[in-house]
C-alpha positions as CSV (number, residue, x, y, z in Angstrom):
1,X,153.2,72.7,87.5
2,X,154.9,69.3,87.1
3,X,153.4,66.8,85.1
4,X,155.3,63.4,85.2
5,X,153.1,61.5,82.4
6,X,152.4,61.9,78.9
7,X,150.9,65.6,77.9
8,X,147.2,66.4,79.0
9,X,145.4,69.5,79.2
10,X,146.3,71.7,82.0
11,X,144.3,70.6,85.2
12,X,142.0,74.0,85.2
13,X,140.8,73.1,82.2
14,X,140.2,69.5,82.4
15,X,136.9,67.4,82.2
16,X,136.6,63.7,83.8
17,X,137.6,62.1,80.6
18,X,141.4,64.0,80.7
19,X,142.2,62.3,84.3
20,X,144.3,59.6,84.5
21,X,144.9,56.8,86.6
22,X,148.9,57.1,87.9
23,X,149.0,60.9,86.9
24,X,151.4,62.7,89.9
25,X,151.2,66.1,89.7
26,X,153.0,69.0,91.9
27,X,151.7,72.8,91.8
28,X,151.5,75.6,94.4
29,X,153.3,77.9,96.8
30,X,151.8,78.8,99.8
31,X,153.8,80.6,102.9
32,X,152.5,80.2,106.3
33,X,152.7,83.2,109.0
34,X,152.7,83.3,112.6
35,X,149.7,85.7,112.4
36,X,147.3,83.4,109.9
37,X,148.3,80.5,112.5
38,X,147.3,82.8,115.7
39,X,144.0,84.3,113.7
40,X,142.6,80.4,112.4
41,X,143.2,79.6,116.0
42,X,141.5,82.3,117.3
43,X,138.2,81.3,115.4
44,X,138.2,77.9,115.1
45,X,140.8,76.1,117.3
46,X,141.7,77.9,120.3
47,X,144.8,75.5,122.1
48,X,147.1,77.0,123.3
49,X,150.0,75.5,120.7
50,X,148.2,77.5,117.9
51,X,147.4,80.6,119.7
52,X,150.3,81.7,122.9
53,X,154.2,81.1,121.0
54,X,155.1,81.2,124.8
55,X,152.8,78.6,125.8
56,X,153.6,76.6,122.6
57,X,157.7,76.6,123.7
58,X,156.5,74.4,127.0
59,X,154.6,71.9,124.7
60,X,156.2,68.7,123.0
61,X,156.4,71.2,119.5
62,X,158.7,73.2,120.8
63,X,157.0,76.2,119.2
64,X,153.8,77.9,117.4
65,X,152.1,75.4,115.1
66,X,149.1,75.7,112.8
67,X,146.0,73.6,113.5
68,X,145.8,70.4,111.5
69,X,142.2,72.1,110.2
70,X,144.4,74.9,108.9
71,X,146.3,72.3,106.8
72,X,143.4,71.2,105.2
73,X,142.1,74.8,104.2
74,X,145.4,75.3,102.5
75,X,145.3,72.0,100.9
76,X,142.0,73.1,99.6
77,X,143.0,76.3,98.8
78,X,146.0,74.7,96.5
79,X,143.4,72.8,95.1
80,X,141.3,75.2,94.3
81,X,144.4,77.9,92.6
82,X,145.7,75.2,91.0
83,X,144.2,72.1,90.3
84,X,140.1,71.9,90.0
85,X,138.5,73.0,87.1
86,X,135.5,75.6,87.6
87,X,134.1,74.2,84.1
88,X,133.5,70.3,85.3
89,X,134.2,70.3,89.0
90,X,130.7,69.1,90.9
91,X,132.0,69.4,94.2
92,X,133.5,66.1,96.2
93,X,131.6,63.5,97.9
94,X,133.8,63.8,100.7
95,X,137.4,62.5,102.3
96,X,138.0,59.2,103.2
97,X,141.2,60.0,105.4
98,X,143.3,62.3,106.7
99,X,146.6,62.5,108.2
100,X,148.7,65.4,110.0
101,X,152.0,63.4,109.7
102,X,154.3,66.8,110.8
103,X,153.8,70.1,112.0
104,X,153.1,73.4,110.1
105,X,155.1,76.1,111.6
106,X,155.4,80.2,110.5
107,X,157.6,80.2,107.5
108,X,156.9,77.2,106.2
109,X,156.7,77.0,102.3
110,X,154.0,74.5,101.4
111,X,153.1,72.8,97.7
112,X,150.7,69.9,96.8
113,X,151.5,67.0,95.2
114,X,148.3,64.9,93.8
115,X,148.3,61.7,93.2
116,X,145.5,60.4,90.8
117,X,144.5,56.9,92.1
118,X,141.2,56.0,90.3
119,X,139.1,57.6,87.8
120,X,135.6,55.7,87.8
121,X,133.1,57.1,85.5
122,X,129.4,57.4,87.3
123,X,127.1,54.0,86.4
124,X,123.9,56.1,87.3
125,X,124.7,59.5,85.6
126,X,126.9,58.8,82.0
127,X,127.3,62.8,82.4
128,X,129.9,62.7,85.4
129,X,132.7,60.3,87.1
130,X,134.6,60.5,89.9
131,X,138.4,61.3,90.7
132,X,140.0,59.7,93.9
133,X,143.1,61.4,94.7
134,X,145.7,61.5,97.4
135,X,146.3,64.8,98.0
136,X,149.9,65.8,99.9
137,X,150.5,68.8,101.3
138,X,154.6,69.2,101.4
139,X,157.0,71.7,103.3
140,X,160.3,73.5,102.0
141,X,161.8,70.3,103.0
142,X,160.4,68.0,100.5
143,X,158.4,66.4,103.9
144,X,154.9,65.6,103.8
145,X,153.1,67.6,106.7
146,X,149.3,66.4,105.3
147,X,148.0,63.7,103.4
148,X,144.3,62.7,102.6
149,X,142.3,60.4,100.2
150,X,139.2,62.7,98.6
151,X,137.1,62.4,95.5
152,X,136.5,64.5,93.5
153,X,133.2,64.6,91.0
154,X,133.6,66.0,87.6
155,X,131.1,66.1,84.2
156,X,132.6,64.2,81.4
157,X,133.7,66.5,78.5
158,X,130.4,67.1,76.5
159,X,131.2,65.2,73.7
160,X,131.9,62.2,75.6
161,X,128.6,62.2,77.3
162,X,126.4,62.4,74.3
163,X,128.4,59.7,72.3
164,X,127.8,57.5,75.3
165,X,124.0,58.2,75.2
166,X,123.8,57.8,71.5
């Protein structure tokens, strides 16, 4: 885990109140296989660049490639390892963009790097704020293969909340 500010608590253990506007952070290892490409493809995205490696040498990739959707599970899947705490995470209210900017092919070596662009505590509910991140999913290469804007909802640190109320 890179952290390239000052010192905070790791980001499994965080509440709302230790995130940061600015913060970059870079965690995660994740290898992709041919088969976990063929087997997402199977159930949820059946073209033939995900599924056939034959039929996906005649297509403009050149080759087997994972399904964008498949990008975004292991995105999450970083996220979830490495980066949201089970102690204040309340879920997300949802992603306001995403982009597939290069392929994912079997033996790619894939990290996230998360950006923390806003932290904006909640007016309605002093318990909770939200995080809006970009999110980059990057290969062995130091290329970006995914990036996406989410948010992330987390409960402030209990303290925090009940000197607000007081």
């Amino acid at each position: 885990m890179i952290c390239m500010r000052k010192q905070r608590p790791p980001p499994k253990e965080r509440w709302f109140d230790d995130y940061e506007a600015g913060e970059v952070m870079e965690f995660g290892d994740y290898a992709v296989t041919a088969e976990e490409i063929v087997e997402f493809a199977r159930r949820y995205d059946p073209q033939p660049f995900h599924l056939d490696p034959a039929a996906a040498a005649a297509t403009h990739f050149g080759g087997l490639v994972a399904s964008g959707w498949m990008s975004c599970s292991i995105a999450m899947r970083l996220l979830c390892d490495h980066f949201i705490p089970p102690r204040s995470s309340m879920g997300s209210p949802g992603v306001d963009e995403i982009r597939w900017l290069k392929p994912v092919r079997p033996g790619d070596r894939l990290r996230m790097r998360m950006h923390v662009l806003e932290v904006k505590p909640s007016r309605s509910k002093p318990d909770r704020g939200v995080v809006f991140g970009l999110h980059e999913l990057i290969n062995q290469h130091g290329e970006v293969v995914l990036a996406q804007r989410g948010r992330g909802m987390y409960r402030r640190r209990p303290a925090a909340a009940n000197q607000e109320n007081a």
